[in-house]
Each structure stands twice: as structure tokens, then as C-alpha cells.
C-alpha positions in Angstrom: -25.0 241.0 -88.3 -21.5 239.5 -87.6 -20.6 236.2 -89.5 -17.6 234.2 -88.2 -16.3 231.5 -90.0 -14.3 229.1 -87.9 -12.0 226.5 -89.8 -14.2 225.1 -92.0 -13.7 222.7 -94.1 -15.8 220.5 -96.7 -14.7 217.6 -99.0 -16.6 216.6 -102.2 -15.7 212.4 -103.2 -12.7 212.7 -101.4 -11.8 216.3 -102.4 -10.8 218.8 -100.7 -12.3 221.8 -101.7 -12.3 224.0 -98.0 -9.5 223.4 -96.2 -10.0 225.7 -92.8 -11.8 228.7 -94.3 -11.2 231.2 -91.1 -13.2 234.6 -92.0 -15.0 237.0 -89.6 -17.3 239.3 -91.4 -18.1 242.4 -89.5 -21.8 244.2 -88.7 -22.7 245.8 -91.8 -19.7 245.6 -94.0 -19.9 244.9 -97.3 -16.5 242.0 -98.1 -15.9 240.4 -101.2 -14.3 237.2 -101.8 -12.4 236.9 -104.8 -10.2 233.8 -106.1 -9.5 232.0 -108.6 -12.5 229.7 -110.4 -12.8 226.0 -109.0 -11.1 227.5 -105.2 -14.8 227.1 -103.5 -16.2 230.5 -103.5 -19.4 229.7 -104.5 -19.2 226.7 -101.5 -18.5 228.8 -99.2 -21.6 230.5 -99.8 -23.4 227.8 -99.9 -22.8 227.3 -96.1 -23.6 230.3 -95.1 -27.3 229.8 -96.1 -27.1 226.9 -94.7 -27.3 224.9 -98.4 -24.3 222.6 -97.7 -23.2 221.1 -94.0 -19.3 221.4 -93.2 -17.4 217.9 -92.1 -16.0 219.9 -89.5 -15.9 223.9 -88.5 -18.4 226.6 -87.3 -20.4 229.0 -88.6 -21.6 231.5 -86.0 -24.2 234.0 -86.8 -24.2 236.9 -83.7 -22.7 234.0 -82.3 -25.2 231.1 -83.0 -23.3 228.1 -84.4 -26.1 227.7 -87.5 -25.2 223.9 -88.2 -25.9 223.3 -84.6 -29.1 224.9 -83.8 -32.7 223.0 -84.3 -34.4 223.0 -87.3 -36.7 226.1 -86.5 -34.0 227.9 -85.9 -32.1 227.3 -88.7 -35.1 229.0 -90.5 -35.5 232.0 -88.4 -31.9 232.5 -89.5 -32.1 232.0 -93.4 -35.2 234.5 -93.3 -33.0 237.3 -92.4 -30.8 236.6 -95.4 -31.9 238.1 -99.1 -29.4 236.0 -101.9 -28.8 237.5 -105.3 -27.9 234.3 -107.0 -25.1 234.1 -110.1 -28.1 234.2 -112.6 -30.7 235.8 -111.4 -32.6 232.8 -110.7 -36.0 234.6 -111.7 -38.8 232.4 -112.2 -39.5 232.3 -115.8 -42.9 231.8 -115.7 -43.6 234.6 -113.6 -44.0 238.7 -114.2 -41.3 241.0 -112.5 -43.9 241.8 -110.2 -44.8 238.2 -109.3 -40.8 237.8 -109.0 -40.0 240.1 -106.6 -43.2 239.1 -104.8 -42.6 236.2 -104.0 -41.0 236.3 -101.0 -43.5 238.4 -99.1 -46.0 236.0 -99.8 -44.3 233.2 -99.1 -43.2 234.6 -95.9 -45.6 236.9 -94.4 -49.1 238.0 -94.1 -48.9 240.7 -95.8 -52.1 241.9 -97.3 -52.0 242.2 -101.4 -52.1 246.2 -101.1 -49.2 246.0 -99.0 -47.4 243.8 -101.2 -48.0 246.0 -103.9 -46.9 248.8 -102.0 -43.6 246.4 -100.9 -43.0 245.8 -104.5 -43.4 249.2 -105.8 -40.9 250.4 -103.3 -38.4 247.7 -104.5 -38.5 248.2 -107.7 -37.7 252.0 -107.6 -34.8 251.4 -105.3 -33.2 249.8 -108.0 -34.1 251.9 -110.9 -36.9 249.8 -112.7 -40.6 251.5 -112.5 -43.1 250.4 -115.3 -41.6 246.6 -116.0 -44.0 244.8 -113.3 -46.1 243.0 -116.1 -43.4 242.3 -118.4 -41.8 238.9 -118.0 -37.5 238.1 -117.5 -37.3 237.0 -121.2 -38.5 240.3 -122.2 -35.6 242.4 -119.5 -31.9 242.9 -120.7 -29.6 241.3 -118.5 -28.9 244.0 -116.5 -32.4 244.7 -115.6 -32.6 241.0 -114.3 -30.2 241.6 -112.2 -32.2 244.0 -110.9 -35.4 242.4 -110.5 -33.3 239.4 -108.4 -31.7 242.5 -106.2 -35.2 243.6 -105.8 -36.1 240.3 -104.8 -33.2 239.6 -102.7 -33.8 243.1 -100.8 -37.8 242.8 -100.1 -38.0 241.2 -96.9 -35.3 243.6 -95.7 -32.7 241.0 -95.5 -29.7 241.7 -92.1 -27.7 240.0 -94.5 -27.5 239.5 -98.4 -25.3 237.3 -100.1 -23.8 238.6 -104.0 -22.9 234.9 -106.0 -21.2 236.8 -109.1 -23.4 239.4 -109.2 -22.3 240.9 -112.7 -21.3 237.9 -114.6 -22.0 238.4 -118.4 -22.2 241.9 -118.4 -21.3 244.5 -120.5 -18.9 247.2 -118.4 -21.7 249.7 -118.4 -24.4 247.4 -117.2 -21.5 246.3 -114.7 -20.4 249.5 -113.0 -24.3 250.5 -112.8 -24.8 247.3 -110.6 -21.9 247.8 -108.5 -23.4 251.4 -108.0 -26.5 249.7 -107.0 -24.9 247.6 -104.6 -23.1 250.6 -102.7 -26.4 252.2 -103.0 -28.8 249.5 -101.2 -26.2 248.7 -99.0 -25.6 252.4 -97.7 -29.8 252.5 -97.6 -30.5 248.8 -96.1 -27.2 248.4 -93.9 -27.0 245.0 -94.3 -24.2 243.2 -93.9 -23.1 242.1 -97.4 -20.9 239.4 -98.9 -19.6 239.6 -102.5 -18.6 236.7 -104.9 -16.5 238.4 -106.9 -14.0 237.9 -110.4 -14.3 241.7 -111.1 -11.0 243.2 -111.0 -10.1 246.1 -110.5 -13.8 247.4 -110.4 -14.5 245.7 -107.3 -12.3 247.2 -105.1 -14.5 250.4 -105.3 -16.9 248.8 -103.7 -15.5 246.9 -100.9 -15.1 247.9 -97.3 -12.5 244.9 -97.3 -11.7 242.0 -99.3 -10.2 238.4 -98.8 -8.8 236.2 -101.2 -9.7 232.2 -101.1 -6.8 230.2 -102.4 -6.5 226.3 -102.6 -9.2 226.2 -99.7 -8.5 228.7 -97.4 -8.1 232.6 -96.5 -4.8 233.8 -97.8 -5.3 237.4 -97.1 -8.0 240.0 -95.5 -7.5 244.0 -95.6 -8.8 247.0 -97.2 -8.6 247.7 -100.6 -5.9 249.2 -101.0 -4.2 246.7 -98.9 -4.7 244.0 -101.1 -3.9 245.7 -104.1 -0.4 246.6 -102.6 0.2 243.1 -101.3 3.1 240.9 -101.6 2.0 237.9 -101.4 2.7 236.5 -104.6 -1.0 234.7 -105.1 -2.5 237.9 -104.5 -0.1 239.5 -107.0 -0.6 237.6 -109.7 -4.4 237.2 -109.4 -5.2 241.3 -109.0 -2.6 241.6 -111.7 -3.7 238.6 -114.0 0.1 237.3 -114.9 0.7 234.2 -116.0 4.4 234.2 -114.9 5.7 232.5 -111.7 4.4 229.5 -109.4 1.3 229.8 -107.1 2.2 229.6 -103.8 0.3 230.6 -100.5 2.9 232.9 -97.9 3.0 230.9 -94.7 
């Protein structure tokens, strides 16, 4: 599904945090935003699922504005996203099976054999067979992550949303979720969008990337595009100096 962000902008007691975010995301490509922390990636996202209102600018969704459709709309449109949130967000309380779940009965009719079936399916998509009775506190982080993915992926999602998806990971446990991610994406076809820190492994997994600086869309290309850019912010965040100003090329 296409996703066109149109000059957004959103201000927090006064602050300015998005400052006319412009950003069209194209049918099934997987983009990841990266940027500095405090720039408003994780606000962003939050207005794509509809979490936060803008004071002013568009979202469109196959062109539906989503802040200006009814309220029944606005839910037909979250259900066809899945959201793999910066922690996992698993219930604690509940099994991996219950987990994962979750969704299906929440949202459909679904008998419990189909469920089961559902659940079964999701869990071997992302590696895990054998864990349904065991409970997050007992899963390594990496293996949460999965579960959430699983989750995130059940209801076959048109378009999934990453918050950070490999923060506090080891390297190892890292590269295997980013080779989940290319995996379920190649499978699924959704269109995916990536809150990312993760440099330079992330640009193996990007179709195309765009950096958000001091509230807005600095620069959008390929992955290799960024990583030869001249635009001194994008220089000195790939490369992680600390030498010279930040400034945004007009």
C-alpha cells in the first residue's frame, strides 16, 4: 500500500518536533528512517497508526487522508497494519501462543482450530516451533522479538511498521532479525517501514532509506545513495564523527 506523507507537522508544549515531514512510501517497499535520537522518529510513527493527530499536514493511505476519514474508517485502516513495537510489547501474563493470538481473536471469527493453525504457521515463519506454552520472561530477547513479529504478521498486515526493531541486541541476535525482516517481507509483501539506529547493517536491508533531521526529510535514495552522500548531516550520522556543525543542505 502506498503511504504519502504531506508536510506534517506536530508540536509538543510549544515544541516543535515535525516540522513538514514530506515522505512518500511506495507499494511494498521496505524504507527505513534513520536519525538522530530526540528528531521524532518514533512520532512519526505514531501518526501513521493513527496514535497521534498532526496540527496540520496529510497522511494519505492509497490516497485516503486517515485524519480525515470517520471513525469506522479509521479502523478498517489500522487493521491492515501489523506493528512490531521498540520492546516487544508482549503481554507478560500471557503464553507465546496466547501472544501471537491475540489478534485473531480479537479481530476475527476465527474458530480455535484455525487459530491454532494461524499460530502455528506464524510461529515457524519466524523460526520458533515448540515455545507456545512457555511465557516472554522465559525467551531470550531475541526470541521475543520474534514472538512480537509473529504477532505483528498474523492478521497478514498490507503494512507493518518496525519501532527499533533490534534495540538491545547482541550482533548475532541482530543480523538474524534483520534476516527475518527481508524474509517476511519478501514472503508477506507488505509495505514496510523501519525505525532504525543500526548503521551500517541496515542498509542491507533497505530498498531506500530517508534521514529525519531537526523535523523534516533531509534526504531519500537507495542505499548506496545515502551512504555516498554529501550532505554533511548524512555524513556525519552514517559515519558517526563528532567533528563539524550540523546543518541541513538547502
Amino acid at each position: 500500500m502506498k503511504i504519502e506523507i504531506i508536510d506534517l507537522r506536530k508540536s509538543f508544549n510549544g515544541q516543535e518536533v515535525l516540522k513538514g515531514v514530506n515522505l512518500t512510501i511506495h507499494d511494498r517497499e521496505l524504507i527505513v528512517i534513520i536519525g538522530r535520537s530526540g528528531v521524532g522518529k518514533s512520532v512519526l510513527l505514531k501518526h501513521l497508526i493513527g496514535l497521534y493527530r498532526p496540527d496540520s499536514g496529510s497522511i494519505l493511505i492509497e490516497g485516503e487522508d486517515i485524519f480525515k476519514v470517520c471513525y469506522r474508517d479509521v479502523c478498517r485502516l489500522r487493521e491492515r497494519f501489523g506493528v512490531l513495537f521498540q520492546g516487544g510489547a508482549l503481554f507478560d501474563s500471557m503464553t507465546v501462543f496466547e501472544n501471537v493470538a491475540f489478534p485473531l481473536q480479537e479481530k476475527t471469527r476465527l474458530s480455535k482450530a484455525e487459530i491454532r493453525q494461524r499460530v502455528d504457521h506464524a510461529l515457524e515463519d519466524v523460526g520458533l516451533t515448540g515455545v507456545e506454552d512457555k511465557y516472554p520472561a522465559e525467551l531470550s530477547g531475541g526470541m521475543r522479538k520474534r514472538v512480537a513479529l509473529a504477532r505483528a504478521l498474523i492478521t497478514e498486515p498490507s503494512i507493518v511498521l518496525f519501532d527499533e526493531p533490534t534495540t538491545g541486541l547482541d550482533p548475532i541476535s541482530l543480523n538474524s532479525i534483520h534476516r527475518l525482516i527481508i524474509r517476511t517481507h519478501k514472503k508477506y509483501q507488505f509495505t514496510g517501514v523501519v525505525i532504525s539506529h543500526d548503521i551500517p547493517q541496515i542498509f542491507d536491508i533497505a530498498d531506500r532509506v530517508a534521514m529525519l533531521h531537526d523535523g523534516r526529510i533531509v534526504e531519500v535514495g537507495l542505499p548506496e545513495e545515502i551512504q555516498r552522500s554529501e550532505n554533511p548531516v548524512v555524513k556525519q550520522f552514517i559515519t558517526g564523527s563528532l567533528e563539524g556543525p550540523i546543518k541541513v543542505l538547502q
